[in-house]
C-alpha positions as CSV (number, residue, x, y, z in Angstrom):
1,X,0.0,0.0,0.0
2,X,3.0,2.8,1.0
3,X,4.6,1.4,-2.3
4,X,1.6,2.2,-4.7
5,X,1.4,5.4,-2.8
6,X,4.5,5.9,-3.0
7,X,4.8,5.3,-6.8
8,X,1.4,7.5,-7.0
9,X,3.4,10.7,-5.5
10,X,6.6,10.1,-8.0
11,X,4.4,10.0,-10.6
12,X,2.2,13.2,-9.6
13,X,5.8,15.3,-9.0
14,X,6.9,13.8,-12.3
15,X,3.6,15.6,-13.9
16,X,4.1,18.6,-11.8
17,X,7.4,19.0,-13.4
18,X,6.4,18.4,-17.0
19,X,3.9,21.0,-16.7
20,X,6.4,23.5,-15.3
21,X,8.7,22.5,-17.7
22,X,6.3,23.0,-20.9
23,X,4.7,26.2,-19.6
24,X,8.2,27.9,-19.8
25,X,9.6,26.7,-22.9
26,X,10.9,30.1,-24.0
27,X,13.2,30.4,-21.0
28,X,14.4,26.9,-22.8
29,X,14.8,29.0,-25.7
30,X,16.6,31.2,-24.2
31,X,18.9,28.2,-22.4
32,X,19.7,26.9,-25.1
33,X,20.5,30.1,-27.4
34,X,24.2,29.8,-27.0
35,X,24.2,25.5,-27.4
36,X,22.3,25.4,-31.1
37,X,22.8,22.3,-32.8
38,X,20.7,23.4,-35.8
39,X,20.5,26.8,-38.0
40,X,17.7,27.1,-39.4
41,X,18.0,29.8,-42.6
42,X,14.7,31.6,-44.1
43,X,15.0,32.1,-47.4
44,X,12.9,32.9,-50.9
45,X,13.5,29.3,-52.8
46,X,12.7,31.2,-56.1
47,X,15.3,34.1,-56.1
48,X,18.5,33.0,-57.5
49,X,21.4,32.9,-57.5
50,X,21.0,34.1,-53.8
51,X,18.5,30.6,-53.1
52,X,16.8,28.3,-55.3
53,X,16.3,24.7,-56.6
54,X,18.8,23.3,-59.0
55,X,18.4,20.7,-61.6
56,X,18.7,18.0,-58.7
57,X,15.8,19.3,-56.8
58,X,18.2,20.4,-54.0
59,X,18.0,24.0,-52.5
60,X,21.8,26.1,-53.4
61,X,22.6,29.7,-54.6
62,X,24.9,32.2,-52.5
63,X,23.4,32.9,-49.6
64,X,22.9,29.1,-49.1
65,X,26.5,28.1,-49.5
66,X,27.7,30.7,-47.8
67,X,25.4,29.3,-44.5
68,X,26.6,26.4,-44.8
69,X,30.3,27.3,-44.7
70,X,29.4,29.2,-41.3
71,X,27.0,26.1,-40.2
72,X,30.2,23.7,-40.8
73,X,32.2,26.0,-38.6
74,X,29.9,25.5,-35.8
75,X,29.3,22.1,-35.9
76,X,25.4,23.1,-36.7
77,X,23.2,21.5,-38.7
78,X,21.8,23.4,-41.5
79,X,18.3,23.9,-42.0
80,X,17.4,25.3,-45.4
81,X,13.9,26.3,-44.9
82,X,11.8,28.1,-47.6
83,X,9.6,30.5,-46.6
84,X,6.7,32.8,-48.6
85,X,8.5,36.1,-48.6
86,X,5.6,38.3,-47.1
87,X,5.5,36.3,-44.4
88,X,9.1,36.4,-43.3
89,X,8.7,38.5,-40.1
90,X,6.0,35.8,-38.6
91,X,8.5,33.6,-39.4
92,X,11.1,35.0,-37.6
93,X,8.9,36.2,-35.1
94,X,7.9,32.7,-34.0
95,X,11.0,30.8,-33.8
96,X,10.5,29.0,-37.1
97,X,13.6,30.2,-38.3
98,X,16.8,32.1,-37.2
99,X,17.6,34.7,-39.5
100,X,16.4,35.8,-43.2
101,X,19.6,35.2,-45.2
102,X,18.6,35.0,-49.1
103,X,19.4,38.6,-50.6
104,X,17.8,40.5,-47.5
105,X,18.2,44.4,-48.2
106,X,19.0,46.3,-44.7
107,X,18.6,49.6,-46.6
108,X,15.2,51.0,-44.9
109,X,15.0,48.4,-41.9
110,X,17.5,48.9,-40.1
111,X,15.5,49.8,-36.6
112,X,12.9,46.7,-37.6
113,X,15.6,43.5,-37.5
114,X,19.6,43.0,-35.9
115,X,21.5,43.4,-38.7
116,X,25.1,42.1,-40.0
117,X,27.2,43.9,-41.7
118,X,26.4,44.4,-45.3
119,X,27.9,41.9,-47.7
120,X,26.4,42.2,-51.2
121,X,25.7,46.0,-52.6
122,X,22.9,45.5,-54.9
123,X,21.0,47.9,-57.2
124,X,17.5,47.3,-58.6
125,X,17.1,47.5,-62.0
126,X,14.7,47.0,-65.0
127,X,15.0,44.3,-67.2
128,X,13.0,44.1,-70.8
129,X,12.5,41.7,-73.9
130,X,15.7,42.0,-75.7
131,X,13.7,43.5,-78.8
132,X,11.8,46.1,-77.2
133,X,11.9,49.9,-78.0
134,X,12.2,50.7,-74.3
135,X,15.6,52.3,-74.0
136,X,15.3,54.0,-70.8
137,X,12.9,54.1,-67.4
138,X,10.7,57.3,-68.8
139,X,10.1,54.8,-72.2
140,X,7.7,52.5,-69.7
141,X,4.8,55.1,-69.3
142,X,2.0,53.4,-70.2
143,X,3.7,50.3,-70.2
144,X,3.0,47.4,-68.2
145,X,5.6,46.5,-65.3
146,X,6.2,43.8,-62.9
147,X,7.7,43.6,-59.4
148,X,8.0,40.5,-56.6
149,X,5.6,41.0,-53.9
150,X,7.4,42.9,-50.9
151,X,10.6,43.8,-52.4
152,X,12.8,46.2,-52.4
153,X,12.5,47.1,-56.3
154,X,8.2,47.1,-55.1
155,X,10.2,49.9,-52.3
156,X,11.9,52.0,-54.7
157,X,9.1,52.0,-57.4
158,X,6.2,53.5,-54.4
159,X,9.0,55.6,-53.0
160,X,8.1,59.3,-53.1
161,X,11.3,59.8,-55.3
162,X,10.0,57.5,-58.1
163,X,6.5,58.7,-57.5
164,X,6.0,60.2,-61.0
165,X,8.0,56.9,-62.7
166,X,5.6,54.7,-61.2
167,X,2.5,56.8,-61.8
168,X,3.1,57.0,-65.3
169,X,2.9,52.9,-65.6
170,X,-0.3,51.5,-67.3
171,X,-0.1,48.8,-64.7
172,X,2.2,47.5,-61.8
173,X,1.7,44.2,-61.5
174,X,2.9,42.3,-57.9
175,X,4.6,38.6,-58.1
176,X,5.0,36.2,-55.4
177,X,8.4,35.3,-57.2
178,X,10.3,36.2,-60.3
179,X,10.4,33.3,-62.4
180,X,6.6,33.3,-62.9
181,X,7.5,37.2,-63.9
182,X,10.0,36.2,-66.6
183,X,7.2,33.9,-67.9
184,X,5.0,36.5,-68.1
185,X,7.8,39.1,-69.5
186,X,8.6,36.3,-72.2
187,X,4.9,35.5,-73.3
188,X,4.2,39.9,-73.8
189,X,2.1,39.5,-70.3
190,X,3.9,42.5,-69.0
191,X,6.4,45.1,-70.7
192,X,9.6,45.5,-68.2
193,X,10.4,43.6,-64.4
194,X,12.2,45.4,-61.9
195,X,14.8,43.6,-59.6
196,X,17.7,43.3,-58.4
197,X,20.8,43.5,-60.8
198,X,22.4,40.3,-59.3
199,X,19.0,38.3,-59.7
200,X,19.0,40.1,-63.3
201,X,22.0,39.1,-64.4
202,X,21.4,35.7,-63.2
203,X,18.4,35.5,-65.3
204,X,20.1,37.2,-68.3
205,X,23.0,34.5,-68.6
206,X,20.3,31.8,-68.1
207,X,18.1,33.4,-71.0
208,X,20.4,33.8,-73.7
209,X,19.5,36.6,-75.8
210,X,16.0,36.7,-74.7
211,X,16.3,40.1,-72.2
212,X,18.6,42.6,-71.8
213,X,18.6,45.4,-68.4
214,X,18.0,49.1,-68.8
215,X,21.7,50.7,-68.4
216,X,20.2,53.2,-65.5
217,X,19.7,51.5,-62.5
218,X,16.2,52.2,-60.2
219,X,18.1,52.5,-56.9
220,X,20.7,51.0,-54.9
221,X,20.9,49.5,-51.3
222,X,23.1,46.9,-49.2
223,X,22.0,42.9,-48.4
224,X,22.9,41.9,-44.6
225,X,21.9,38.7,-42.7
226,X,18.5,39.6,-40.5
227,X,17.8,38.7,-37.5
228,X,15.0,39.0,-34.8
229,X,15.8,42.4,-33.3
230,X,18.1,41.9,-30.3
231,X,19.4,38.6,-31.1
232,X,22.8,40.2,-30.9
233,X,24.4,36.5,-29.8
234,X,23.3,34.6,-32.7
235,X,24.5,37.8,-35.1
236,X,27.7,38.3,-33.6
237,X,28.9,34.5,-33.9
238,X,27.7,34.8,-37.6
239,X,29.0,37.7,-38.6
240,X,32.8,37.0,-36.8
241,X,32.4,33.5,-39.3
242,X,31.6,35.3,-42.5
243,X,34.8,37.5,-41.8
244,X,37.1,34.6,-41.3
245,X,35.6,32.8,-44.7
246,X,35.8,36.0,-46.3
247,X,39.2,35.9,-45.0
248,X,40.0,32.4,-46.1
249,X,39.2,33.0,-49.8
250,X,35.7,31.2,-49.4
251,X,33.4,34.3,-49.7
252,X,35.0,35.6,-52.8
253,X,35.1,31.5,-54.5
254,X,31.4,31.4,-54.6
255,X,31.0,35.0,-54.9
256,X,32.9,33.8,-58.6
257,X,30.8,30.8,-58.8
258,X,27.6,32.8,-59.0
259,X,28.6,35.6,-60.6
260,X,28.6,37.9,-57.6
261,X,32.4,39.1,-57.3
262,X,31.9,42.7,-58.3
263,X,28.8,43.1,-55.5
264,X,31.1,42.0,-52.7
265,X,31.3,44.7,-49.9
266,X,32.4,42.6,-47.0
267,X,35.3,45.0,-46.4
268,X,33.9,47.7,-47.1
269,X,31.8,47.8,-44.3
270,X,34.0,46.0,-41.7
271,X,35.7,48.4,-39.1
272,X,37.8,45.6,-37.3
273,X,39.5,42.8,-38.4
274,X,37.3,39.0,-36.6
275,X,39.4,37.6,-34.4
């Protein structure tokens, strides 16, 4: 009888705990913050060469490789985790993933995440059929232009200083990625995308002949690694890894790879040497 009452109170206490236990799981979060065993990137799976899916089906580009490299460094597991691009702040928000790394322009929101240092300088850019008569920006009033849904080119185009470009458009229409763009670009569904150049130029050497990019750009801005704000930890250790592969050669090998070498800003940005 003491035994089964015995055994009843260990099992009670065990149950006691549990429920403690799962009604503070952030301070488990927060425990565990500095002993990660995964990193789990956010990223758009349709905007290379930054991320996307290869011939293989498996998820590469820049950014990607470039997270692995720090990942391997860390003993973490990569998590390569697509996300829908206006959603990226619930998805940070929530724990779902660790940081938005996949051509993220700071330029604009720098009080809404914890930023790196910037690492890519990007420009956005129009790209049209290679036979069109549009020459420059002020050619597309009344033509028909596309952007990617909560962008930065979608930024630029409904800033005040590009007001009057924009206004002048028969129609802007909004994408949830580029690719599907381009298909509409390369049936006559729309006149001209805007984009980033390094996405432009991806799609340019991938398109033979097919499009060619307006020679003035929209705007320019920086990409950094985002993460939720005051995770200074997690950005710290990142950013002191991309500094030593940048160091190492690595950054500036796939920064070749995909076409990327003359948008490298790492040390332009850097005021001291990672240890």
């Amino acid at each position: 009888m003491n035994m089964k009452k015995l055994t009843a109170g260990l099992l009670c206490a065990a149950a006691l705990l549990s429920g403690c236990a799962a009604g503070n799981d952030s301070g488990k979060a927060d425990a565990d913050a500095g002993d990660k065993d995964t990193f789990t990137v956010g990223f758009d799976a349709e905007f290379p060469p930054y991320g996307y899916k290869d011939e293989n089906g498996e998820y590469t580009g820049f950014d990607l490789e470039l997270a692995q490299a720090v990942a391997d460094m860390e003993g973490w597991e990569l998590v390569k985790q697509p996300i829908d691009w206006d959603a990226k702040d619930m998805e940070l928000s929530s724990g779902t993933i660790d940081c938005i790394w996949n051509g993220f322009t700071m330029d604009g929101r720098e009080d809404q995440y914890t930023f790196s240092t910037p690492y890519i300088d990007n420009s956005q850019v129009f790209v049209v059929p290679a036979d069109s008569d549009v020459k420059t920006a002020e050619d597309l009033a009344g033509k028909n232009v596309g952007v990617q849904k909560d962008s930065s080119a979608l930024a630029a185009l409904e800033s005040e200083d590009n007001q009057a470009l924009t206004d002048s458009f028969a129609n802007l229409t909004q994408y949830g990625d580029y690719n599907t763009a381009f298909m509409d670009l390369e049936s006559g569904g729309i006149d001209a995308v805007a984009l980033d150049v390094g996405v432009a130029d991806y799609q340019l050497s991938n398109r033979a002949g097919a499009f060619r990019k307006l020679e003035k750009p929209l705007s320019s801005e920086v990409y950094a690694i985002g993460f939720l704000k005051g995770n200074d930890e997690l950005k710290d250790k990142v950013q002191a890894d991309v500094y030593k592969l940048y160091d190492d050669g690595t950054v500036n090998k796939l920064a070749d790879k995909y076409g990327l070498t003359d948008f490298i800003v790492v040390d332009q940005y850097r005021a001291d040497k990672a240890d």
